[in-house]
Structure formats: structure tokens, C-alpha cells
C-alpha positions in Angstrom: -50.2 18.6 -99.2 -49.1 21.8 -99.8 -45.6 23.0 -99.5 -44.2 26.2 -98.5 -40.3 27.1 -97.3 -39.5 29.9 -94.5 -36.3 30.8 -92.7 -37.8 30.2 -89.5 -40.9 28.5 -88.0 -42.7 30.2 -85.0 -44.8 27.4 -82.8 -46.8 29.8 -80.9 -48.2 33.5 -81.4 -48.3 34.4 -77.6 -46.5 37.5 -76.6 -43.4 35.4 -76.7 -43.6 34.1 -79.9 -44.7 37.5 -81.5 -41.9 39.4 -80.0 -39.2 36.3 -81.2 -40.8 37.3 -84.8 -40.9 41.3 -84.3 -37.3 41.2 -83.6 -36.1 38.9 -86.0 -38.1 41.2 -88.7 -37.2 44.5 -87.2 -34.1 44.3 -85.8 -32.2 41.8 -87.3 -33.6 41.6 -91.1 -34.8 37.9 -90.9 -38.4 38.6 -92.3 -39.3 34.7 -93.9 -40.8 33.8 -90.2 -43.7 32.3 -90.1 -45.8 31.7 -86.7 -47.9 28.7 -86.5 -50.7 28.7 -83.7 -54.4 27.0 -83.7 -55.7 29.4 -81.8 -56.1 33.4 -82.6 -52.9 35.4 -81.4 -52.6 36.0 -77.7 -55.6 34.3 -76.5 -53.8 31.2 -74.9 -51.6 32.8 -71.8 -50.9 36.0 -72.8 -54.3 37.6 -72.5 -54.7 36.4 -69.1 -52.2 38.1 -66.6 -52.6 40.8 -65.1 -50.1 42.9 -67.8 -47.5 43.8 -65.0 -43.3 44.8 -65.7 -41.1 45.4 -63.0 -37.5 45.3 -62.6 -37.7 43.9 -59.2 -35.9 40.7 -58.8 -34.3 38.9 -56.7 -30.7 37.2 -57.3 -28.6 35.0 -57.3 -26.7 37.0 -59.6 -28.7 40.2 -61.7 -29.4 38.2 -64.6 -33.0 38.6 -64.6 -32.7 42.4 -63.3 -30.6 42.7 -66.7 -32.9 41.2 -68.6 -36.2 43.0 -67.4 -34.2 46.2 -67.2 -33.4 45.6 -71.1 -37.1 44.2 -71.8 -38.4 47.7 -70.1 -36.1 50.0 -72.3 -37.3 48.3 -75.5 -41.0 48.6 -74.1 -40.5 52.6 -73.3 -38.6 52.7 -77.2 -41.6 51.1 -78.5 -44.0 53.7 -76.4 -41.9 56.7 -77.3 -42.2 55.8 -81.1 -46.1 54.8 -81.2 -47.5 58.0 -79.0 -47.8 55.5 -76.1 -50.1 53.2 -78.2 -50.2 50.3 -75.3 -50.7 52.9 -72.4 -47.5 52.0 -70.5 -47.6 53.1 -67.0 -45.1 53.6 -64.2 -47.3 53.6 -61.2 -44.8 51.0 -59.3 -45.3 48.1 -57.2 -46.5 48.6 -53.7 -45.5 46.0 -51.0 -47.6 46.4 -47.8 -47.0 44.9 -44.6 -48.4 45.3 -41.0 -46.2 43.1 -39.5 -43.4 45.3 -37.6 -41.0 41.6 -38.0 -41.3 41.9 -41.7 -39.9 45.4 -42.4 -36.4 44.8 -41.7 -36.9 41.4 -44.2 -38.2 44.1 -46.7 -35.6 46.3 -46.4 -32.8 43.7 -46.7 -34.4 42.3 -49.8 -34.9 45.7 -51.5 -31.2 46.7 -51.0 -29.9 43.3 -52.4 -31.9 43.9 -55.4 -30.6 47.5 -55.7 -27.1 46.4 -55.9 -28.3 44.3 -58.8 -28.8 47.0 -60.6 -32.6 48.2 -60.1 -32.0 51.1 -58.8 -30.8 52.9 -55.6 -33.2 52.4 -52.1 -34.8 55.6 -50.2 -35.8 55.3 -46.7 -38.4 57.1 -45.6 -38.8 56.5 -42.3 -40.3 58.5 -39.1 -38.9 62.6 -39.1 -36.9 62.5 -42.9 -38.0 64.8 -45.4 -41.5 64.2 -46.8 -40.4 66.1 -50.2 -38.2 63.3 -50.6 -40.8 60.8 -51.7 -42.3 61.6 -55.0 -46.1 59.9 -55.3 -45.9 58.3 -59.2 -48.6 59.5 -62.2 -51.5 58.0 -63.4 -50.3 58.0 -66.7 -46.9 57.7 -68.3 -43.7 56.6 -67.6 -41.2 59.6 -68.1 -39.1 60.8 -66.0 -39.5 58.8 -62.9 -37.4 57.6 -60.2 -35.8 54.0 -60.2 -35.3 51.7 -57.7 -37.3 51.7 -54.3 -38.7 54.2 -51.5 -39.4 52.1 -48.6 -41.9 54.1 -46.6 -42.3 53.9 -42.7 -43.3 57.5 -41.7 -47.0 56.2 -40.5 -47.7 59.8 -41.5 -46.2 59.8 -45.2 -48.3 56.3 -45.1 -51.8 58.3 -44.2 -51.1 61.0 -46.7 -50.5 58.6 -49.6 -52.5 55.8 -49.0 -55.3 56.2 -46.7 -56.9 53.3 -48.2 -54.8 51.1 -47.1 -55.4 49.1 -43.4 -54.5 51.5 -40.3 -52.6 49.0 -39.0 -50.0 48.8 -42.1 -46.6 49.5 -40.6 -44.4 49.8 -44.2 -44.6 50.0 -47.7 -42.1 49.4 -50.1 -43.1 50.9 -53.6 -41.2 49.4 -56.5 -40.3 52.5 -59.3 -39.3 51.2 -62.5 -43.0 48.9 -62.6 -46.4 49.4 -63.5 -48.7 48.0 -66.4 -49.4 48.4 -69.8 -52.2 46.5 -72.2 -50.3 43.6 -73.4 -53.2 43.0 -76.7 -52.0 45.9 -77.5 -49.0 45.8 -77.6 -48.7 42.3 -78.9 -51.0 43.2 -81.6 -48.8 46.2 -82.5 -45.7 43.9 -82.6 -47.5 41.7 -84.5 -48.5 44.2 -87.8 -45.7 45.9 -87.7 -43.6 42.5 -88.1 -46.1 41.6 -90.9 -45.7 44.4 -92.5 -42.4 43.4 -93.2 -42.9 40.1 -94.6 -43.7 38.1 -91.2 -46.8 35.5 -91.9 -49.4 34.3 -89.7 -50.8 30.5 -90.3 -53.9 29.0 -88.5 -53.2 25.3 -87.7 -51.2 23.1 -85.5 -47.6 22.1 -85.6 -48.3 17.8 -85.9 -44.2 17.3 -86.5 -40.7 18.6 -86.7 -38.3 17.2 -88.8 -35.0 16.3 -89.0 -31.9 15.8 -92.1 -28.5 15.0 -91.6 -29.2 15.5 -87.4 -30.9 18.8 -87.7 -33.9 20.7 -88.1 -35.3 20.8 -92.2 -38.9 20.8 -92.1 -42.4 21.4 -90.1 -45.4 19.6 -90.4 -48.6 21.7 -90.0 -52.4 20.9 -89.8 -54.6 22.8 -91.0 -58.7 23.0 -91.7 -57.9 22.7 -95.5 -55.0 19.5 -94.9 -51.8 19.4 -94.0 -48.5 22.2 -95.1 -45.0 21.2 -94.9 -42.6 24.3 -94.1 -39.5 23.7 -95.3 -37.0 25.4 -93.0 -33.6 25.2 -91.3 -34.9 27.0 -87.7 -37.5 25.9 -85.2 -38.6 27.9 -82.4 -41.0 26.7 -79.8 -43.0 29.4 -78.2 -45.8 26.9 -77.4 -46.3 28.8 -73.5 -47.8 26.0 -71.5 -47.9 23.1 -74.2 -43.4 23.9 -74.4 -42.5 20.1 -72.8 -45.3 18.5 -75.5 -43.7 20.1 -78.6 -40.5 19.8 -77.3 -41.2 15.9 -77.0 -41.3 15.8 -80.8 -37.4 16.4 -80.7 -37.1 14.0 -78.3 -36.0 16.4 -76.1 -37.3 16.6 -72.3 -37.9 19.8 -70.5 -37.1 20.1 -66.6 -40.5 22.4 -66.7 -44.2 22.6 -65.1 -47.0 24.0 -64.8 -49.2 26.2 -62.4 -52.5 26.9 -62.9 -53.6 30.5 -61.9 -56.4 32.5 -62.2 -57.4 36.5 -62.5 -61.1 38.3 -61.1 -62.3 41.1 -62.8 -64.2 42.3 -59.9 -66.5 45.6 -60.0 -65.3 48.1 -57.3 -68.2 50.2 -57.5 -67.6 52.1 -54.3 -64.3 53.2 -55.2 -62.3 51.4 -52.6 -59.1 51.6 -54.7 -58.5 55.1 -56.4 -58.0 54.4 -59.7 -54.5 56.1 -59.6 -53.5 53.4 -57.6 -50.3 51.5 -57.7 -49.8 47.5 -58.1 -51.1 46.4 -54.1 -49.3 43.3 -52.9 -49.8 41.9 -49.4 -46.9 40.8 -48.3 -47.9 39.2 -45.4 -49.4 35.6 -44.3 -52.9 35.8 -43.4 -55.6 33.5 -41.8 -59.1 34.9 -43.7 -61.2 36.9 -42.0 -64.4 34.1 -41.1 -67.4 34.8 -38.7 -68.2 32.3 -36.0 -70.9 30.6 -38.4 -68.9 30.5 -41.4 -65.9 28.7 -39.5 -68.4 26.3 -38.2 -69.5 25.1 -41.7 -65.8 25.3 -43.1 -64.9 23.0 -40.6 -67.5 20.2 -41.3 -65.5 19.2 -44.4 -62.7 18.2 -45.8 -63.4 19.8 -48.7 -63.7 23.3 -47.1 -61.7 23.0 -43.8 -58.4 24.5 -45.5 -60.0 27.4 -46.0 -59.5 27.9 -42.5 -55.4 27.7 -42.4 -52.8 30.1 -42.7 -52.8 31.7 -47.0 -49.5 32.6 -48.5 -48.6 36.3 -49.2 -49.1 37.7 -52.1 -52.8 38.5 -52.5 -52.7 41.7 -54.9 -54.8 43.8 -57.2 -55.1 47.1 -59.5 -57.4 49.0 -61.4 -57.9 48.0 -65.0 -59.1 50.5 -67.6 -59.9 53.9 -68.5 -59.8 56.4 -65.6 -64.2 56.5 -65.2 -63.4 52.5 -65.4 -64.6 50.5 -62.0 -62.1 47.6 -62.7 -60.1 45.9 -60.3 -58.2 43.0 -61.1 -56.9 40.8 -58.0 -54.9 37.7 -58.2 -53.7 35.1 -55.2 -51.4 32.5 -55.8 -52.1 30.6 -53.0 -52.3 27.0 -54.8 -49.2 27.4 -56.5 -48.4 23.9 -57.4 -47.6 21.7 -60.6 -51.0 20.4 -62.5 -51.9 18.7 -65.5 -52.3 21.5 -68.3 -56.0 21.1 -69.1 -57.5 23.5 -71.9 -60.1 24.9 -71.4 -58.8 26.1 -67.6 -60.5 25.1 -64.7 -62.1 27.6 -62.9 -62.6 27.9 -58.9 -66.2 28.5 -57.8 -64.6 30.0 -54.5 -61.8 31.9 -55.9 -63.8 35.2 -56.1 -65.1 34.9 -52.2 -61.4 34.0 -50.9 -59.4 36.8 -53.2 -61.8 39.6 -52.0 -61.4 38.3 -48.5 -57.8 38.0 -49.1 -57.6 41.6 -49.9 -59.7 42.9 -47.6 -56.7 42.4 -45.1 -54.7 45.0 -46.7 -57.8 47.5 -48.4 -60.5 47.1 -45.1 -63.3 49.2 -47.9 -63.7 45.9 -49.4 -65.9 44.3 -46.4 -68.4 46.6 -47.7 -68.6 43.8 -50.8 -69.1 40.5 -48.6 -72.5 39.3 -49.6 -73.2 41.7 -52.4 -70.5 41.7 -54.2 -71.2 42.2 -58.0 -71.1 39.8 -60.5 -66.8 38.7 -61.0 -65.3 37.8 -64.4 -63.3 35.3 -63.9 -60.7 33.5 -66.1 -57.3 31.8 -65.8 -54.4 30.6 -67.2 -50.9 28.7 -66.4 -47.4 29.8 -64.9 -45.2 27.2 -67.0 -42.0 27.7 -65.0 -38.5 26.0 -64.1 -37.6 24.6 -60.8 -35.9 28.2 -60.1 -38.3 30.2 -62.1 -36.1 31.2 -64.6 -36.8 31.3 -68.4 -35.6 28.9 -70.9 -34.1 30.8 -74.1 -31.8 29.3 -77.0 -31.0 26.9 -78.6 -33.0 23.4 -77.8 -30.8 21.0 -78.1 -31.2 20.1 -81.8 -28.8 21.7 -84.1 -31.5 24.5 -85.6 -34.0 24.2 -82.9 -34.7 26.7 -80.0 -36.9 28.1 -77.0 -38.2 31.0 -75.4 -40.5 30.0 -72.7 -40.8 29.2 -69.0 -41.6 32.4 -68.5 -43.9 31.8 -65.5 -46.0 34.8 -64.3 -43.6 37.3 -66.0 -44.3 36.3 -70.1 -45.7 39.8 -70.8 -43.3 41.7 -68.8 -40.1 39.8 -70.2 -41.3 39.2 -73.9 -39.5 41.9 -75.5 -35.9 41.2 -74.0 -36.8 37.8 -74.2 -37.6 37.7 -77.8 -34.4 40.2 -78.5 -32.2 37.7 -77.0 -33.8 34.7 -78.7 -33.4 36.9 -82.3 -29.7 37.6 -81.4 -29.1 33.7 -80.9 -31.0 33.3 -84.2 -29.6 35.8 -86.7 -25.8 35.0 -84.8 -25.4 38.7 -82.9 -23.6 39.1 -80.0 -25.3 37.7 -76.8 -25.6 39.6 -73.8 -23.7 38.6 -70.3 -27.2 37.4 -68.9 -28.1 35.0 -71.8 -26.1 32.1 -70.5 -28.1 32.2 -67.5 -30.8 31.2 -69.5 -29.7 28.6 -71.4 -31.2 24.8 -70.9 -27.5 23.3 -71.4 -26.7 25.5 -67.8 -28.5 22.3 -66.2 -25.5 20.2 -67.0 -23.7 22.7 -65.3 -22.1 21.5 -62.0 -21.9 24.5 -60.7 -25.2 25.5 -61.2 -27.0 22.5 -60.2 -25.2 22.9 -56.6 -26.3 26.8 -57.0 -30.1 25.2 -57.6 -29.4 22.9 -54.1 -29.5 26.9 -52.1 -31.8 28.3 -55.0 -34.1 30.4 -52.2 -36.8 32.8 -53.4 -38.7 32.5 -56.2 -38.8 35.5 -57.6 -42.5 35.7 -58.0 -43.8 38.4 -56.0 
């Protein structure tokens, strides 16, 4: 068995894990870090979302708008000091609706997150002054407006996005969002922390022990037998597998797991310009079946909930290169807790219902039903709390932490979530937000009656 000592042990190189090690290296001169993972960096969870940030949150409180609004200053940092290496974007987040009910609901929900501290609201609506609103680039992320423009001129809406359905009453575009390429970016993170003495091992964490009631070694397996890391700091980063390696401590998490899935879908046509914003649907929606097709959905069980009412949520945006035809498009619409099974299952009717889906909100896509191309389609899983808010700090075992439960914001939140992790690590000063994102707040009285009135979800 060989034998090797580190200052702290890394279970997982997702984005999470790779920032947690970045930080510690770069910012906070802990460079003996090793990250253990049995698969290649990033190619669990990380390389499957669709490489969204926004600073668009809901409360209670403005933890998480302090958080991502700290994780989005370290990602522009990073940009400014690599020539933009990651291509980070600041095309926003637009919310479309065509239901006239919904706008006010819109409206009220952008200006509570504005006084959380994402920026100020700008109402656009029928008669102000068009030079107000300010379309966002196709490229880069410098000076741009914050906070919101919620759009109901129907001609303001025709000027800027004809592509959307006629009938779309309001949009509400997001400013301090937009996309970047997380491999990337994780990759940069990565060599730059291993360039400063940060180590990479191929294998899988089997234990985690404990002397005198706290962390002092890790057990890893490898092809060539097992290695014993000596070390007095743990940290699992393990994305979906967090509760299993947790179990080794005998500690329990209060997470689970979603299983979600992305399309790579072909937009030959050029439905969606490819200086397109994020595109979220933010209404409900029945799909769009013929007579024939609603006859054969409703012979089976299997197929006859095809036929009821989908969430909101259904969204999309061009991937690639500007001469690049990719859209992605995502719908959560079974968003519930699942068994974690590796490889993911995949949904041989996901690609028919998320074109559908969309089709509500960007009509040009009917022109795909029956001949649409070829999809790639792949998937991952939201590992989440019961409110959907992270888990980072210490674990529960003296020398033993987390950064996880990041749900569908992992890329998005990794570098302020790493930074905070590093801070609790290396013993710096913690920001306000941190204690919100603690596992001890669950013994918290006051915050498990808070949990009893959580409301949304915070997912989009």
C-alpha cells in the first residue's frame, strides 16, 4: 500500500471540487490538496448543464443573491485576467409569458429580488422611452446593466424579439446572467491550481478515517492497489454520490436527487438568432397534440400524461461559435427525487416533448415536427436540499467538510462556493451569507419554522 500525506483531500474533481482546490492554492496558500475522483475531471455533473450564472434569486433573505453576485465577480476577475479564455457572456435571462395574469406575478417577483441586491427594475411598458432599454451583446460582459428591464411595450417586444410567439404579452430579461463554457473554465482552474503544487489522483475514495474524534487519513483505490493519504482535512465534493461518502462519517445528509436531462438539438433554420438570450417560458402549458396523436396518447397509461398540464420552465439557447446551429433546451418537468443510477437514464421522448414544449414560446420550431434532425441527448442530476440551498462547511466531523447540493446552479455558484469553502478551510473571515449555508442551520429552530413557509424554489 502506498502512502502519501497532503493538507487536504479533495473527493471529487467536478467544478465544485476544482474551484474548493483553486482557491485554497491561489488565494489562500494551501497548495498540499489533492483531488481524488475515478472518473476524468468534470465529466460526472459538471459537463452536463447548460453552463448558465445569474444573479437572480429569490429570498428569503439575499443570501444566495450574495453569493452568486460574489461567484460572478470572481468569474468576470478570472475573464479579465485570461483574455476571456472561457467566453463569458452577459446576454441575460429572458422570462416570457403570454398570460396577461402572470405579468403582475413577474413584476412583483423581480422587484423583491432587486431589493436583494440584484440590481435595480426598469419598466418598459406601453409609451416610455424605447432608448431606455439597452438590447445586450453577443459577446462579453463589460459594461452592462444589472438588475432587470421588464418589457411590456408589444412594440419594444416586436423590435427585439420577433421570434418569439405573437401572443407573448411580457418579458422580463435578467442583466447580470448569461453563459460561459464551464470545461473551460474548470480546466483553467484546474492547471492553474496544479501549477502551484495541487495534485490530481485517479481512483476512488473506499474510507475516511478517524484519530482522537477527527479526520487523519483517506483511503483510496486505485488500478495499481490501494493509497492511504494521510491528512487532517476532508472535503466531499462527490456532486450526486455527497449522502454516500458522507455515510462513511456516519453522517446523514437531508439531500436528494433529481434526475435531468439536456438536447443538443440542430436548429438548422435559424429559428433562434444565435445572439439570443437564455429563453425561459414561464408559463404552464398543455402540448400542442393533433386530433390523432391525442387519440393514441390516451390509449395508455404509459403515454396518457403526456396529455396534462407541463410545468413552466421549458427553455433553451444557442451553444457554440457564432456559424454554430446549436440549441440546447432543457424542461424540468419530472422534477422529483430518484435513485442516482450511473450511467443516467435517458428519455426516448424527451426530445419530441422539449421541442414541443418550446414551440409554445418560439412558434419557428413547428417547422421541426417530424423531421427534426438527429438530437444529442445526455443528462445528469440536480442533488439539492429540501429548500434548494447549498451545503458548505464544515461536515460535522472535526476536520471534515462539504460543498455540494448545488442543484442546477453547480457551475454558476462554484467559484463563490469554493471561495467560501477555502475561507472555512484556511480559517479567513466568513462572509454574512455563509451561515446560511451551513448543515448545523438545520438544528436551527428558527430556521426549520422558516423551511415550514419555504415558498419558491429558486430554480427558474
Amino acid at each position: 500500500m502506498a502512502k502519501r500525506q497532503a493538507d487536504v483531500v479533495i473527493c471529487g474533481a467536478g467544478i465544485a471540487g476544482i474551484s474548493t482546490a483553486y482557491y485554497l492554492a491561489t488565494r489562500y496558500g494551501v497548495r498540499n490538496v489533492v483531488l481524488v475522483d475515478e472518473r476524468p475531471p468534470l465529466s460526472l455533473t459538471s459537463d452536463k448543464s447548460t453552463e448558465c450564472y445569474r444573479n437572480w434569486w429569490p429570498g428569503p433573505g439575499d443570501a444566495m443573491v450574495s453569493l452568486m453576485n460574489h461567484s460572478i465577480d470572481l468569474l468576470e476577475t478570472l475573464a479579465r485576467a485570461t483574455a476571456n479564455a472561457f467566453h463569458l457572456n452577459r446576454r441575460g435571462y429572458v422570462y416570457a409569458t403570454a398570460n396577461p395574469a402572470q405579468v403582475e406575478r413577474l413584476a412583483q417577483a423581480a422587484a423583491e429580488t432587486a431589493s436583494l441586491g440584484a440590481g435595480a427594475l426598469r419598466d418598459h411598458a406601453a409609451g416610455a422611452a424605447r432608448s431606455s432599454y439597452r438590447p445586450a451583446p453577443p459577446t462579453g460582459f463589460e459594461n452592462q446593466p444589472d438588475g432587470a428591464d421588464l418589457i411590456t411595450d408589444r412594440a419594444l417586444l416586436r423590435e427585439h424579439f420577433p421570434y418569439l410567439a405573437p401572443d407573448v404579452v411580457a418579458v422580463l430579461h435578467t442583466r447580470r446572467c448569461g453563459w460561459f463554457s464551464a470545461q473551460l473554465l474548470g480546466m483553467l482552474m484546474l492547471e492553474q491550481a496544479r501549477a502551484l503544487g495541487v495534485r490530481l489522483l485517479s481512483g476512488r475514495v473506499t474510507a475516511v478515517e478517524q484519530a482522537a474524534g477527527r479526520i487523519s487519513a483517506v483511503r483510496i483505490n486505485q488500478a495499481q492497489g490501494e493509497t492511504l493519504i494521510e491528512t487532517p482535512v476532508f472535503v466531499n465534493a462527490a456532486g450526486p454520490l455527497l449522502d454516500d461518502v458522507a455515510r462513511q462519517l456516519g453522517v446523514v445528509l437531508p439531500v436528494h436527487s433529481e434526475r435531468h436531462l439536456k438536447l443538443a438539438f440542430s436548429d438548422h433554420l435559424g429559428v433562434v438568432p444565435r445572439h439570443a438570450p437564455f429563453l425561459v417560458w414561464a408559463d404552464a402549458q398543455r402540448l400542442p397534440w393533433d386530433d390523432e396523436e391525442r387519440a393514441w396518447l390516451e390509449e395508455s397509461e404509459e403515454t396518457c400524461w403526456m396529455l396534462e398540464e407541463f410545468t413552466p420552465g421549458v427553455h433553451a439557447r444557442p451553444d457554440g461559435p457564432a456559424d454554430s446551429p446549436i440549441l440546447l433546451m432543457l424542461w424540468d418537468y419530472h422534477a422529483r427525487p430518484v435513485e442516482v443510477v450511473l450511467p443516467v437514464p435517458l428519455d426516448a421522448e424527451f426530445p419530441d416533448l422539449v421541442l414541443r414544449g418550446l414551440s409554445t414560446m418560439l412558434p419557428g420550431l413547428r417547422a421541426y415536427w417530424g423531421r427534426a434532425p438527429k438530437p444529442r441527448l445526455d443528462g445528469g442530476y440536480y442533488t439539492k436540499t429540501q429548500e434548494n440551498r447549498p451545503l458548505i462547511g464544515p461536515l460535522g466531523v472535526p476536520g471534515a467538510y462539504v460543498i455540494g447540493a448545488l442543484s442546477g446552479y453547480g457551475v454558476m455558484a462554484a467559484p463563490g462556493a469554493g471561495d467560501l469553502l477555502a475561507r472555512h478551510i484556511s480559517g479567513q473571515a466568513l462572509p454574512d451569507h455563509a451561515r446560511w449555508f451551513l448543515l448545523s442551520r438545520y438544528q436551527d429552530p428558527a430556521y426549520q419554522a422558516l423551511l415550514a413557509n419555504w415558498g419558491a424554489s429558486g430554480q427558474l
